[in-house]
N, CA and C of each residue as an Amber inpcrd file, in Angstrom:
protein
   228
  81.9390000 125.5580000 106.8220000  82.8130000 125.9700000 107.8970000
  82.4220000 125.2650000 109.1890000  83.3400000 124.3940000 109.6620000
  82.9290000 124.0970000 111.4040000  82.6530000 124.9370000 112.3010000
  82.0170000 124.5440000 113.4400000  81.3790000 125.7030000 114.5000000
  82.7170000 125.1740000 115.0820000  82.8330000 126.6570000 115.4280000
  83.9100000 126.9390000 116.6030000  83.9710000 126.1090000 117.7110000
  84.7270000 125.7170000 118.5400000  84.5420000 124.8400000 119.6570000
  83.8750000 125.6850000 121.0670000  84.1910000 126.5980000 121.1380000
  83.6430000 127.6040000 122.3940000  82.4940000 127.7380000 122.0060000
  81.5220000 127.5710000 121.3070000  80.0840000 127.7770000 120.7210000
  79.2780000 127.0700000 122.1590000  78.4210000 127.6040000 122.6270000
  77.3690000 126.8560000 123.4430000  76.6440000 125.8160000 122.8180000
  76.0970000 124.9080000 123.1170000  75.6860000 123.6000000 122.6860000
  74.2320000 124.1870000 122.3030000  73.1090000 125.2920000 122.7240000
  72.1190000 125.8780000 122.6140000  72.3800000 126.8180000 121.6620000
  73.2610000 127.0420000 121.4280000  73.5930000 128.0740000 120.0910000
  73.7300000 127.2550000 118.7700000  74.8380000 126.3690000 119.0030000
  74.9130000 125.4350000 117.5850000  73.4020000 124.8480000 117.3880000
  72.9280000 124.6390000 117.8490000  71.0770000 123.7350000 117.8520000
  70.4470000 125.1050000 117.3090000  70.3320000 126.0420000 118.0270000
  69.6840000 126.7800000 116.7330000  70.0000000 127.1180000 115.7060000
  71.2050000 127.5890000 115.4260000  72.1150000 127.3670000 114.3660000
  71.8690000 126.5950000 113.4660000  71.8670000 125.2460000 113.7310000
  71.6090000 124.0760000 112.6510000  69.6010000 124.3980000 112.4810000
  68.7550000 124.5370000 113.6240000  67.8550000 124.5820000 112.9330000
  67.5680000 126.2290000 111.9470000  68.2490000 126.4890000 111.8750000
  68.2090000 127.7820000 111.3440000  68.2670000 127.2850000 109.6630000
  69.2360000 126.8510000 109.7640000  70.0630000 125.7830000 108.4800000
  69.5640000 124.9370000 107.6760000  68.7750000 124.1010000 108.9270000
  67.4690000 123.0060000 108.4480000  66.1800000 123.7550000 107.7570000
  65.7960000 124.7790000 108.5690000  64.3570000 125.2660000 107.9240000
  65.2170000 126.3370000 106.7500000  66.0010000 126.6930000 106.5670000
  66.2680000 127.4220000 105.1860000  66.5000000 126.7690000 104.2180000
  66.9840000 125.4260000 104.1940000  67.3040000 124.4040000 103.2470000
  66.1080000 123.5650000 103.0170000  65.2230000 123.8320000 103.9980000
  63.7470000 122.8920000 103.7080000  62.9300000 124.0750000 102.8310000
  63.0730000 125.0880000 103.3690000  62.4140000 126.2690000 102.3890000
  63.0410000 126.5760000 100.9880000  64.2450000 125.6910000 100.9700000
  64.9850000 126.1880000  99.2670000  65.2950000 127.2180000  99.3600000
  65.4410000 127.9770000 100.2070000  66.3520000 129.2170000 100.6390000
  67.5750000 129.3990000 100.2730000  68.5940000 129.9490000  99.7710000
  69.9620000 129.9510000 100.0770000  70.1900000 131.1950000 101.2490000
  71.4430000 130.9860000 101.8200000  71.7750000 132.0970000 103.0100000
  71.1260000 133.6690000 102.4880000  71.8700000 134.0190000 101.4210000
  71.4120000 135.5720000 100.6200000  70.2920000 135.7470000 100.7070000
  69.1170000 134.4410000 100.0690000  67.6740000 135.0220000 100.3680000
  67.5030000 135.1690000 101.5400000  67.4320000 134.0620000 102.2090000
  67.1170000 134.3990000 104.2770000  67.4940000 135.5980000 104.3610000
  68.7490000 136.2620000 104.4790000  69.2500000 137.3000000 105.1390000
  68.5620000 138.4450000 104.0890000  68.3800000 138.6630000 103.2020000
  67.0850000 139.4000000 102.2970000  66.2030000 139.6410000 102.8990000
  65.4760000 138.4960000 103.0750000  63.7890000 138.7160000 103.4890000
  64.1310000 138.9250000 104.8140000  64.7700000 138.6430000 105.8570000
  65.2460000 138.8430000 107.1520000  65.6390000 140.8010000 107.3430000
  65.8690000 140.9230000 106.1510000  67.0560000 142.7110000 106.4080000
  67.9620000 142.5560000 107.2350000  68.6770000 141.6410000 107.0110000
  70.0300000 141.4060000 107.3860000  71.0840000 140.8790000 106.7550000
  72.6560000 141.0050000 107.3720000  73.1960000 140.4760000 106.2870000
  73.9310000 139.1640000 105.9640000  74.4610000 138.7630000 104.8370000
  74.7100000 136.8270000 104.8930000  75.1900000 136.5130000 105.6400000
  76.5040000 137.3540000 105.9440000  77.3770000 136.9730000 106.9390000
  77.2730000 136.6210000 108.0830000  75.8990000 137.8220000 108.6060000
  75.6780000 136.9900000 110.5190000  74.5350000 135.7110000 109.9300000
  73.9030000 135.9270000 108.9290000  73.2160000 134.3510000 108.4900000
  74.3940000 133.1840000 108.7270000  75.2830000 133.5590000 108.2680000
  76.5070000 132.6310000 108.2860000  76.7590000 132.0110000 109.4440000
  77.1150000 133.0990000 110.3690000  77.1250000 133.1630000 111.8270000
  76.9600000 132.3130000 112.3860000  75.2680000 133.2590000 112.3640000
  74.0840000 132.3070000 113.0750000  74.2110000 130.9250000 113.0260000
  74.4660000 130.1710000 111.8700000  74.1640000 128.8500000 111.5290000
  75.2020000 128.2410000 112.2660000  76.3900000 129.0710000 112.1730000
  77.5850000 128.0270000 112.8570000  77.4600000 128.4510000 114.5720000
  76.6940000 128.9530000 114.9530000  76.3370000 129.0870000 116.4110000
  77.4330000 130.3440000 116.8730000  78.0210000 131.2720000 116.1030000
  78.5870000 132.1090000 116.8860000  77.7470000 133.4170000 117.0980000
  76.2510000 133.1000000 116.9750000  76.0100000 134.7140000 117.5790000
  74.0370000 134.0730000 118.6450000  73.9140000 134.5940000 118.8460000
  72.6050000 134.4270000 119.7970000  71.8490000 135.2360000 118.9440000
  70.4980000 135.4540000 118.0920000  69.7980000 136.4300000 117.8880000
  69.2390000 136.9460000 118.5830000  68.8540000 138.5020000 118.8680000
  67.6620000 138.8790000 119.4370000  66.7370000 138.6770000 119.3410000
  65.7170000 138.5560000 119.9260000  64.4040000 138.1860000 120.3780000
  63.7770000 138.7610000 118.9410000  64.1370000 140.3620000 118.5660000
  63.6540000 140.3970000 117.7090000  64.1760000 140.0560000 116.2640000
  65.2500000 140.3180000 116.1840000  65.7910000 138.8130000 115.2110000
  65.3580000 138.1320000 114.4680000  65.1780000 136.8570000 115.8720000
  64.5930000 136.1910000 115.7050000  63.1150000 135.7450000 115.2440000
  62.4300000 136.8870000 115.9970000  61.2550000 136.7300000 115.0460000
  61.0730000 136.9860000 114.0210000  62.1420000 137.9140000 112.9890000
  62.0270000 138.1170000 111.6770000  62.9520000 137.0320000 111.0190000
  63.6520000 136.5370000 111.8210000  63.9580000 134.7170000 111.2610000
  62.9260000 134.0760000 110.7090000  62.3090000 133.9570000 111.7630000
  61.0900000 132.9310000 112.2580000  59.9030000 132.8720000 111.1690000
  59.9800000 134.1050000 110.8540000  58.6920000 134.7290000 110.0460000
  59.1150000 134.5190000 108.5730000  60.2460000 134.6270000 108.2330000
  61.0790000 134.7990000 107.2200000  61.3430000 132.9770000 106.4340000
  61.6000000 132.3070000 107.5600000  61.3700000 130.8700000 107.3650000
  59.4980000 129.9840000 107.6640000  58.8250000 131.1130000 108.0920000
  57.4580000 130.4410000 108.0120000  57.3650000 128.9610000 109.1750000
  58.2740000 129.5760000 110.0200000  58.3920000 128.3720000 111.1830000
  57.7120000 128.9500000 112.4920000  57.6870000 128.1890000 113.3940000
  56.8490000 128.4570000 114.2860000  57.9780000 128.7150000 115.5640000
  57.5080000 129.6780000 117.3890000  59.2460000 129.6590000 117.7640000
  58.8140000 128.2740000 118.1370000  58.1340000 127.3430000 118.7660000
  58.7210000 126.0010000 118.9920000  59.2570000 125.2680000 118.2030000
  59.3560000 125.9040000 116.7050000  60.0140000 124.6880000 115.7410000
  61.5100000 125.8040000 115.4100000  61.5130000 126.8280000 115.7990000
  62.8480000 127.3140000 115.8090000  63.7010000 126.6990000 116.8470000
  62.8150000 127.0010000 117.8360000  63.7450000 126.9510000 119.4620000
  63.7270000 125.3540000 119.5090000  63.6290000 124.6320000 118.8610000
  63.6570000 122.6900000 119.2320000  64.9550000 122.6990000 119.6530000
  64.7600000 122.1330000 120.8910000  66.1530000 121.6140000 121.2610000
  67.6590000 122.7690000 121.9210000  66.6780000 123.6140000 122.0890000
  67.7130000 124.6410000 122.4470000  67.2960000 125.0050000 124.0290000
């Protein structure tokens, strides 16, 4: 699915790295949002930049992909 055009340019960037470290982990969306306790759909979301995570969220992103936040937050 394309990111929406109204997407912030700091949203799609995490988005895609969201995308990048789940596909480097052999993840599919279902597991992330599993080990995350959340569900595919805002995984979905997320990736196409239509939602911002919370802080805490994000750290169960973060943790969930075994990334670090400077290698989440690159470029955002």
């Amino acid at each position: 699915m394309p990111t929406p055009p109204n997407a912030l340019p700091e949203t799609r960037k995490l988005g895609r790295n969201i995308a990048r470290f789940r596909t480097t982990a052999g993840l599919t969306q279902e597991e992330l949002a599993e080990r995350a306790g959340i569900s595919t759909r805002y995984i979905q979301d997320l990736e196409r930049g239509l939602y911002v995570p919370t802080v805490f969220l994000a750290n169960r992103l973060r943790q969930s992909l075994s990334v670090t936040w400077d290698d989440l937050l690159q470029g955002c």
